[in-house]
C-alpha positions in Angstrom: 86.2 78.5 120.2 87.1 78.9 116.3 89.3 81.7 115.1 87.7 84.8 113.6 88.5 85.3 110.0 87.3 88.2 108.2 87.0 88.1 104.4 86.6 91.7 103.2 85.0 91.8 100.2 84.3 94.9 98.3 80.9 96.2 97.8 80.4 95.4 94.0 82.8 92.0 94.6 81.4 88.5 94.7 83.2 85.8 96.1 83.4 82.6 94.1 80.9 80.0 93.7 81.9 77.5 96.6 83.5 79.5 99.2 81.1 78.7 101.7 83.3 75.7 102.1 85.8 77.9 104.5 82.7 78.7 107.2 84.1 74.6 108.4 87.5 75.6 109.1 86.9 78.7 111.3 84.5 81.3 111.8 84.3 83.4 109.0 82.7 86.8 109.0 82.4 88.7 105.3 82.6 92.4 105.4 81.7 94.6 102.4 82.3 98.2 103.8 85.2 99.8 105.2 83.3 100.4 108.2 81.8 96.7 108.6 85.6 95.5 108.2 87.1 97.6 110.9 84.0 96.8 113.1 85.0 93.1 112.8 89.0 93.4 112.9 88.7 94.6 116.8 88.7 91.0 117.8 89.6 89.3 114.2 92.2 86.8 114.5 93.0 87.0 110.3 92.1 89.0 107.4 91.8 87.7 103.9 91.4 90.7 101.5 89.7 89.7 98.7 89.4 92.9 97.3 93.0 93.4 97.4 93.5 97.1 96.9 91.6 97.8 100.5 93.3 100.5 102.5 91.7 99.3 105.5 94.7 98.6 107.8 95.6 102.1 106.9 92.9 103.5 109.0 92.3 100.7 111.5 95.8 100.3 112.0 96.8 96.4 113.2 94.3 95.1 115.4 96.1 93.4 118.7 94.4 89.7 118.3 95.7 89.5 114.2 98.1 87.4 113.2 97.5 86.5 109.5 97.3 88.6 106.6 97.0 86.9 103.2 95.7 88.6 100.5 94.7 86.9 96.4 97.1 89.4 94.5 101.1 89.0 94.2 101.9 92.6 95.3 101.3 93.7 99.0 101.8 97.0 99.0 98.7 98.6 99.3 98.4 97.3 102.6 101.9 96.7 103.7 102.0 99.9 106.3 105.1 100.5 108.6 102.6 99.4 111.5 102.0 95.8 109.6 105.9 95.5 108.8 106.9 96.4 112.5 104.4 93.9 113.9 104.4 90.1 114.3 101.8 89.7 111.8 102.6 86.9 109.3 101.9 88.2 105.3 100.9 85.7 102.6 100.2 86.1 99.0 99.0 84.6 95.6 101.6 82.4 93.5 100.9 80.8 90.5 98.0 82.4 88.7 99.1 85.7 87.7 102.8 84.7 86.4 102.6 83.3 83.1 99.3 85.4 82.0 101.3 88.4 82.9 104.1 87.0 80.7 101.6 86.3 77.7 100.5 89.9 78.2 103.9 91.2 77.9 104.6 89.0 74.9 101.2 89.9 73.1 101.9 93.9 73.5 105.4 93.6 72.3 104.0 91.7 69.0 101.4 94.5 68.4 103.4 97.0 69.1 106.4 95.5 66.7 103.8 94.2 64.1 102.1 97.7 64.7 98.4 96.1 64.7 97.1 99.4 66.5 97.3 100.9 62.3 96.0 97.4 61.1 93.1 97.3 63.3 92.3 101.2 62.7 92.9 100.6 59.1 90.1 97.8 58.7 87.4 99.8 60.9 88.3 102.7 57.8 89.1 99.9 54.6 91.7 101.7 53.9 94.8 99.2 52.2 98.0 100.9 53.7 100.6 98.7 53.0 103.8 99.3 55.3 107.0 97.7 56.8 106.8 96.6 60.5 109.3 95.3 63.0 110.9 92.0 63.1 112.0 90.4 66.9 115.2 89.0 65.6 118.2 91.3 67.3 115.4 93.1 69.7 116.5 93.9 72.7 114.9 94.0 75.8 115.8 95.2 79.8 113.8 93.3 81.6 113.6 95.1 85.3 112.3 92.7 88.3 114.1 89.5 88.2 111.5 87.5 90.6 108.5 85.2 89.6 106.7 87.3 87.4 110.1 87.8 85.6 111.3 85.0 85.6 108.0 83.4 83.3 108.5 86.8 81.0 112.4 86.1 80.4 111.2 83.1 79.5 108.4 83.3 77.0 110.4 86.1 75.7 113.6 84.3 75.1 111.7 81.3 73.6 110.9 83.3 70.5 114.0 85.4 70.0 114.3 88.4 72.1 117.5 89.2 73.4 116.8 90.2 76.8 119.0 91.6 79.8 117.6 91.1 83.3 118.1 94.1 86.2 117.3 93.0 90.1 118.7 94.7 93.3 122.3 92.9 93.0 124.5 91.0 90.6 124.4 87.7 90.0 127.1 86.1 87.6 125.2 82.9 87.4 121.0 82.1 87.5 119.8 79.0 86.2 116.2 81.1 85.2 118.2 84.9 83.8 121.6 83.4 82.8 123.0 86.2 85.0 121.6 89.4 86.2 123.2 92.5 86.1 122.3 95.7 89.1 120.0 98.3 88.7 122.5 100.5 89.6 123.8 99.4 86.0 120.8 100.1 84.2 121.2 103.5 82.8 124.2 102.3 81.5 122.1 100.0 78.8 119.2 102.3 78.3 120.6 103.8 75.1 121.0 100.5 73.6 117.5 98.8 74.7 114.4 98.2 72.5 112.0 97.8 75.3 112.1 98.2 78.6 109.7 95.9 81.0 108.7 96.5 84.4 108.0 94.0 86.6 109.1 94.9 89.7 107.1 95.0 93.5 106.2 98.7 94.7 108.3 99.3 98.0 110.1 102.5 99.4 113.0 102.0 97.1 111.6 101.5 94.3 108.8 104.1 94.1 109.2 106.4 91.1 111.7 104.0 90.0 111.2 105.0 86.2 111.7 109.0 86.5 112.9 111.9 84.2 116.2 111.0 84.0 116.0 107.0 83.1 113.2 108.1 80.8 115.6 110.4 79.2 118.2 107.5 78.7 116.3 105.4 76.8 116.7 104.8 73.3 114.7 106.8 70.9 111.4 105.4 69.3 112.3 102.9 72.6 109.2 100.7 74.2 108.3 101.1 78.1 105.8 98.8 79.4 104.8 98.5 82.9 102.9 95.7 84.3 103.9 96.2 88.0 102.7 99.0 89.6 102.3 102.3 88.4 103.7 104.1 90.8 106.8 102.7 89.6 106.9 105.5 86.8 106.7 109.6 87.0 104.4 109.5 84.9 104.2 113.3 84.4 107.9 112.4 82.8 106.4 109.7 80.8 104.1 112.1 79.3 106.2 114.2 78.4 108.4 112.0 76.8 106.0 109.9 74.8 104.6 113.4 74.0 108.0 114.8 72.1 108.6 111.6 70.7 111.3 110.3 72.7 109.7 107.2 73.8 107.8 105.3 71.1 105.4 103.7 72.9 104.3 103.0 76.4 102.0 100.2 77.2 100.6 100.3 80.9 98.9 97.7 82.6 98.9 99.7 85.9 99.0 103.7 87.1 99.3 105.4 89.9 95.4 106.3 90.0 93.1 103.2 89.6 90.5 103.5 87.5 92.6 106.4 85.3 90.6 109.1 85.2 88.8 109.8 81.7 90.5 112.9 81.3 94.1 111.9 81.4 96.0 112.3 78.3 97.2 108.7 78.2 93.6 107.7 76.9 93.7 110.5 73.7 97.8 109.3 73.5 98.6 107.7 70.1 101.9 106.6 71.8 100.2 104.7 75.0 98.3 101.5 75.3 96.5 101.6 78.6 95.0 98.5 79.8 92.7 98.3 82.8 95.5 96.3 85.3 94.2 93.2 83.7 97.6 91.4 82.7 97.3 88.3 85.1 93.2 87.7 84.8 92.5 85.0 83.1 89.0 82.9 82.8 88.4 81.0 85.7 91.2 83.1 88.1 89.0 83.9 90.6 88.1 80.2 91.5 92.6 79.3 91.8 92.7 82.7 94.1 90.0 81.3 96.7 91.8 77.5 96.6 94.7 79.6 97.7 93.7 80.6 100.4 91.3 77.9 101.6 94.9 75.5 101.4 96.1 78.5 103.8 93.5 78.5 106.4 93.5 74.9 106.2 97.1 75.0 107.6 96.5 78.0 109.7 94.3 76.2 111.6 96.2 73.2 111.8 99.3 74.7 113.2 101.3 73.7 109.6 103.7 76.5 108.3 101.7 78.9 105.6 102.7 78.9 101.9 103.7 82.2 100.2 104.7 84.1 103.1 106.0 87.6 102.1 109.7 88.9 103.4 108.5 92.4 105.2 112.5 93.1 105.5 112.1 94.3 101.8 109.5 97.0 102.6 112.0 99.6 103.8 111.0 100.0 107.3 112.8 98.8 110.6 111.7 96.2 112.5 
């Protein structure tokens, strides 16, 4: 008898052209509710979750037959419950789509923000000639926070055209062949005052929730640049506010927040200091089509008995096994 796969796919999600290809490797059911997924999970062997952001195992908990997780994004934590890290369950992700567009996003907002095209842009729509003096990258300095894939493709792509840039991950390392060294988090207040821009790129997990509060915000250089590409509840953004409000901060440029879609009302949208993107730093044309191949390879070796690719370390997640 074939293993039970569930592909949960949201209800305005389409999967891409070709996936029927999977229904040979197992027996794949497609769910498009909340309820229709959890229906299906009581005797589901794996669970792909297309639509990535699903809170689903939240509710359902982890069904007693499941033994594979993967999901198409690179972060796992919407999904990554104390139940899921305390069980046997084996969690895979997405490598090697989102890492370089990310890293083309970071580059692209620190351009316009250095080159200042925001005014040029808003100049044009108004023909108004407003000749100025922008930025220049040579002696920029940047802390780059999340030494892992995604960082490792913006250090980089940054370092290729002349940013200086120091690299922050959870412990010190005199010698990386990818960061040249990287220094502790725990020393990153330390550098604050003297950084240009400060990138986040790190994974959301206990530890590093509200990573970005009041009192690193307060630390940074004035007219400084924060841009998060990670997650947003990696910043207190109440503190951001504030800051970019006062002046402190001179711009922030966010990819991601800590409510998805950001409501209309918030004041980042009316902010002259905030860029805010719709979480779109990795999607590129044709994406979609890589994520699927992904996980088809998977299930492919799932159902072989081969070791899966990707597999996520639940140790990091905070919780005891």
């Amino acid at each position: 008898m074939p293993r039970k796969v569930i592909i949960s796919v949201g209800s305005d999600m389409n999967l891409p052209r070709g996936w029927e290809a999977v229904e040979d490797l197992a027996a794949i059911v497609v769910t498009r509710s909340d309820a229709e997924t959890a229906a299906a999970l009581a005797d589901a062997d794996a669970l792909f979750l297309w639509n990535f952001d699903s809170r689903i195992l939240q509710k359902t908990g982890v069904p007693a037959n499941l033994t594979w997780i993967h999901t198409p994004s690179l972060g796992v934590d919407a999904f990554m419950t104390e139940a899921v890290v305390r069980s046997p369950v084996v969690v895979s992700n997405t490598r090697g789509v989102f890492e370089r567009p990310m890293a083309e996003y970071v580059l692209g907002l620190m351009l316009a923000i250095a080159k200042d095209f925001r005014t040029t842009f808003d100049n044009q729509k108004r023909r108004e000639w407003n000749w100025r003096q922008v930025r220049a990258i040579a002696g920029h300095t940047v802390a780059l926070v999340g030494p892992g894939a995604i960082g490792a493709q913006i250090h980089n792509i940054l370092t290729a055209v002349g940013y200086e840039v120091h690299s922050f991950g959870r412990r010190r390392i005199e010698l990386s062949e990818v960061f040249g060294s990287v220094l502790p988090v725990s020393e990153l207040t330390d550098y604050l005052p003297r950084m240009d821009t400060v990138v986040l790129a790190l994974p959301l997990t206990n530890e590093t929730r509200g990573f970005m509060h009041a009192q690193r915000l307060n630390r940074m250089k004035p007219g400084a640049t924060l841009i998060n590409i990670g997650r947003g509840d990696l910043v207190d953004e109440d503190a951001l506010l504030e800051s970019v409000t006062r002046g402190t901060l001179g711009m922030a440029a966010l990819d991601v927040f800590a409510q998805e879609p950001l409501p209309a009302t918030h004041p980042f949208w009316s902010s002259d200091r905030v860029i805010v993107s719709p979480h779109m730093s990795g999607d590129t044309v044709g994406y979609r089509e890589h994520l699927f191949r992904q996980f088809a390879t998977n299930l492919e070796r799932w159902c072989g008995g081969l070791p899966l690719q990707n597999v996520i370390d639940k140790t990091k997640f905070g919780f005891d096994r």
